[in-house]
N, C-alpha and C positions, 0 to 999 in steps of 0.2 A: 768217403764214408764206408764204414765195414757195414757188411749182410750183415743181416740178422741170425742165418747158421752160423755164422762164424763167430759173432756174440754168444750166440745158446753155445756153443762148442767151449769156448773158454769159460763159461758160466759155469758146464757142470765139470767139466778140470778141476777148475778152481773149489766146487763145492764138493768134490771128492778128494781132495788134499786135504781140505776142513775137516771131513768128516772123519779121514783116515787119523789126522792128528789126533780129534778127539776120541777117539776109537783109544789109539794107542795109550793114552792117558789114563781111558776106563780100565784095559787091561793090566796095567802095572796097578794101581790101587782098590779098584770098584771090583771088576770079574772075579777073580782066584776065590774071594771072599764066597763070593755067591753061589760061584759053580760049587766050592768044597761045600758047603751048608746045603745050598738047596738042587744037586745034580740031575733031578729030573723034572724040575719047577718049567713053566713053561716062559719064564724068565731065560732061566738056563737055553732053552730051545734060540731064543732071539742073539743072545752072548756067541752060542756056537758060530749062525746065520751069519754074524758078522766078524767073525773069526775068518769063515771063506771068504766072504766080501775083501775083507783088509788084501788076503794072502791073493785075490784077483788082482787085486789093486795094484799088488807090488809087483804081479808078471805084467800090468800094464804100463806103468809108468817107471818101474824102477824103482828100489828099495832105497836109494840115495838120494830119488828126487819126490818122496812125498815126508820131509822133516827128517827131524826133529828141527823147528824151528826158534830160532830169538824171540825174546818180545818184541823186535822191532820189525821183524818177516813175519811173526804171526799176527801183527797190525794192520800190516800191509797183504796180506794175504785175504785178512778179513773185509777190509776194504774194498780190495776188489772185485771181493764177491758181493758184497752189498751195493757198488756201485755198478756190477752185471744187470744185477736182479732190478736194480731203477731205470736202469735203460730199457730192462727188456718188461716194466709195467710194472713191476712190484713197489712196494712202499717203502720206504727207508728205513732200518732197521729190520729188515728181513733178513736173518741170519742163521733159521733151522737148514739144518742138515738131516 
């Protein structure tokens, strides 16, 4: 049987890869928009926030190992974190980042 750190440890891995995908997804389409129009909106403030977030992310893990993924690793990616989060109490379908 694994600990339960060692669960939580790969829980939030996995749910900082998710989040990083999605992140990078908002910034190609969603951000540039928002920051050009609304630059000092306090929107803008949270877009920044996780502009650092990402760029920690990628001195943690590596910029080659957090995506861009297939549909069939971003499944399985998702998966695993919602099969973390059931082991470690959560309810199925629990999939915020």
């Amino acid at each position: 049987m694994r600990k339960i750190k060692q669960i939580e440890k790969e829980a939030q891995i996995t749910e900082d890869k998710v989040w990083y995908d999605r992140h990078q997804c908002l910034m190609e389409k969603v951000y540039p928009k928002e920051l050009k129009e609304n630059p000092k909106s306090k929107k803008s403030g949270y877009i920044k926030g996780g502009i650092k977030a990402a760029k920690e992310m990628e001195k943690e893990y590596g910029k080659k190992n957090l995506g861009p993924y297939s549909e069939m690793e971003w499944g399985m990616l998702n998966g695993r974190l919602e099969t973390l989060r059931w082991v470690l109490g959560e309810d199925w379908g629990m999939l915020d980042t």
